[in-house]
N, C-alpha and C positions, 0 to 999 in steps of 0.2 A: 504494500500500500504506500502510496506515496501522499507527502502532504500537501503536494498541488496535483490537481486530477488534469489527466488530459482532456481537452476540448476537440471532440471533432466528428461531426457527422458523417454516421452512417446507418449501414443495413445493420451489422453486429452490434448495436448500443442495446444499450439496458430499457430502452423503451417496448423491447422485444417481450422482456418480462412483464413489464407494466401492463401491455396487451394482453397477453395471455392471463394474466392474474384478473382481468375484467371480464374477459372473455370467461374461465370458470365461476366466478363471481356473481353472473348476472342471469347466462343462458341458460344450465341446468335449474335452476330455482323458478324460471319463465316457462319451460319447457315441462316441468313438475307443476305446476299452477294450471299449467293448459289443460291436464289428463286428470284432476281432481280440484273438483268445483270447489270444496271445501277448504282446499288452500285461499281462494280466491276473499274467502271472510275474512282466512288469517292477513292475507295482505292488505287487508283496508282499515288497518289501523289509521287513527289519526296523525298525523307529521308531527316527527318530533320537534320541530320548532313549537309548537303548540304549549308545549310544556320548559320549556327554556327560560328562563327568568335573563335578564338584563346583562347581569357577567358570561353568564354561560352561551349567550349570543355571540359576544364579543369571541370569547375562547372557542365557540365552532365556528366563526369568522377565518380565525385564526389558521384553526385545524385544516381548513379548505384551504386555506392558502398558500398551505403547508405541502397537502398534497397536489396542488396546481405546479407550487413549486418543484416538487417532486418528480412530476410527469415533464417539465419541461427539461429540469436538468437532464430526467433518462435520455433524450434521442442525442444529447450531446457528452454520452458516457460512454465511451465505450466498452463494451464487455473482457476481460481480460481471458480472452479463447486460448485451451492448452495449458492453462496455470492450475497449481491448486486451488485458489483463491476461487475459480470458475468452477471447478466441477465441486468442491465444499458449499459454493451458493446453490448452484443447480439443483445438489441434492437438499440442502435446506428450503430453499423454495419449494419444489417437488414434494416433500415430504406434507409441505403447507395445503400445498394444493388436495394430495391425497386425503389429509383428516377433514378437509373444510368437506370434500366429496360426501365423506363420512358424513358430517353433522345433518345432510339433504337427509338422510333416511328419517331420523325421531322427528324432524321438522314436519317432513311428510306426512309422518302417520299420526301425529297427536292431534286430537281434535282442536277444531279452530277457537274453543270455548276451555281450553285448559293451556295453562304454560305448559313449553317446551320443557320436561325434566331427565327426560335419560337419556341414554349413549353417552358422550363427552359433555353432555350437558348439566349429567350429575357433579362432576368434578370441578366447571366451570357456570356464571351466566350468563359470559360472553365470551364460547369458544370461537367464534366468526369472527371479531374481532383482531381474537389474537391468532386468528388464522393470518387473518391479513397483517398483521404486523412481525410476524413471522417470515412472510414474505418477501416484507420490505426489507427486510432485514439479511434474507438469502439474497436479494438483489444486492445489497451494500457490499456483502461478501464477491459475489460472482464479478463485479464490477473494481472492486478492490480499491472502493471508495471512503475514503473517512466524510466529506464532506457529507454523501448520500448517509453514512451509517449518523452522524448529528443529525441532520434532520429528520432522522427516523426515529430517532431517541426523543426530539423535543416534540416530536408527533406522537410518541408512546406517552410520556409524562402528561400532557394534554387533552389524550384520549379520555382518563379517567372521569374529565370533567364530560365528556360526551354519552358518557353511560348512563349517567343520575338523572336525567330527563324522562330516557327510555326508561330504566325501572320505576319512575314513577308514572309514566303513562302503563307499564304493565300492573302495577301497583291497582289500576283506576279500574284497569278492563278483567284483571282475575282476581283482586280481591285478596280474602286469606289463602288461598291457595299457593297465591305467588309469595305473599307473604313467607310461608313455613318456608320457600323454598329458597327464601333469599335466606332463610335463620339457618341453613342445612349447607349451602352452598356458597360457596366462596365467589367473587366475582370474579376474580383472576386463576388463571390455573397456574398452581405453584406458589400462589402465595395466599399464608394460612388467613380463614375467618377469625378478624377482628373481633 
């Protein structure tokens, strides 16, 4: 890793990852939605802006800006092809990609009127999250960026403020259920309930 990144456009940049990670991120979830009606309730939750108080606007202001910046520095990063540094990212991206796969099954089959609580979902309440920051993170590596791996870290420190909306919009729509399940489960996986 060095501590000035190269700058230079091409086909092999890290925007490659960025794509693909939208591309698992978006289409199987759309493509699951189509073949059961009932996903279709689950997604019509109200926008989390709705529940955002005044700082926390500001901080997912921020958060987006983060990832805007993010996706722009990718097409001018290029990938460090043939290195350790590359196939260590690959397989930690990869690996990201595989469990977030995962998380589409319990999403799938719980009913749209119950939180999501098992598979990976027992151990975390935002394994999607930190699928994606996982990620970002195999990208920082493949790319053999310190630059990209900062802005992934103040994008991680920040996220946290991006949860507390969403459990309290899940808070509103299940009730005690969600409740026990935020007393049982930790929000983060790997780090212990407070």
């Amino acid at each position: 890793m060095s501590l000035i990144p190269a700058f230079e456009i091409g086909v092999w940049n890290a925007w490659i990852f960025i794509l693909a990670g939208l591309f698992f991120h978006a289409v199987p979830p759309m493509i699951t939605t189509q073949f059961n009606t009932n996903l279709k309730n689950k997604s019509s939750e109200a926008p989390a802006d709705v529940y955002l108080n005044k700082t926390e606007r500001r901080i997912n202001t921020f958060e987006v800006a983060l990832l805007i910046l993010l996706l722009i520095y990718s097409v001018f990063l290029p990938l460090q092809l043939g290195t350790l540094w590359f196939y260590t990212g690959l397989a930690i991206f990869l690996m990201a990609v595989i469990v977030y796969m995962t998380l589409l099954v319990p999403w799938a089959t719980t009913p749209p009127d119950e939180p999501v609580t098992t598979g990976l979902y027992r151990y975390s309440r935002h394994p999607i999250y930190f699928t994606i920051l996982v990620q970002l993170i195999g990208l920082g590596i493949a790319s053999a960026s310190w630059v990209f791996l900062l802005i992934t870290i103040i994008f991680i420190i920040t996220m946290n403020t991006s949860v507390t909306p969403e459990e309290r919009g899940c808070l509103e729509k299940y009730g005690d259920a969600y409740r026990e399940y935020m007393n049982r489960t930790p929000r983060w996986i790997g780090i212990p309930k407070s």
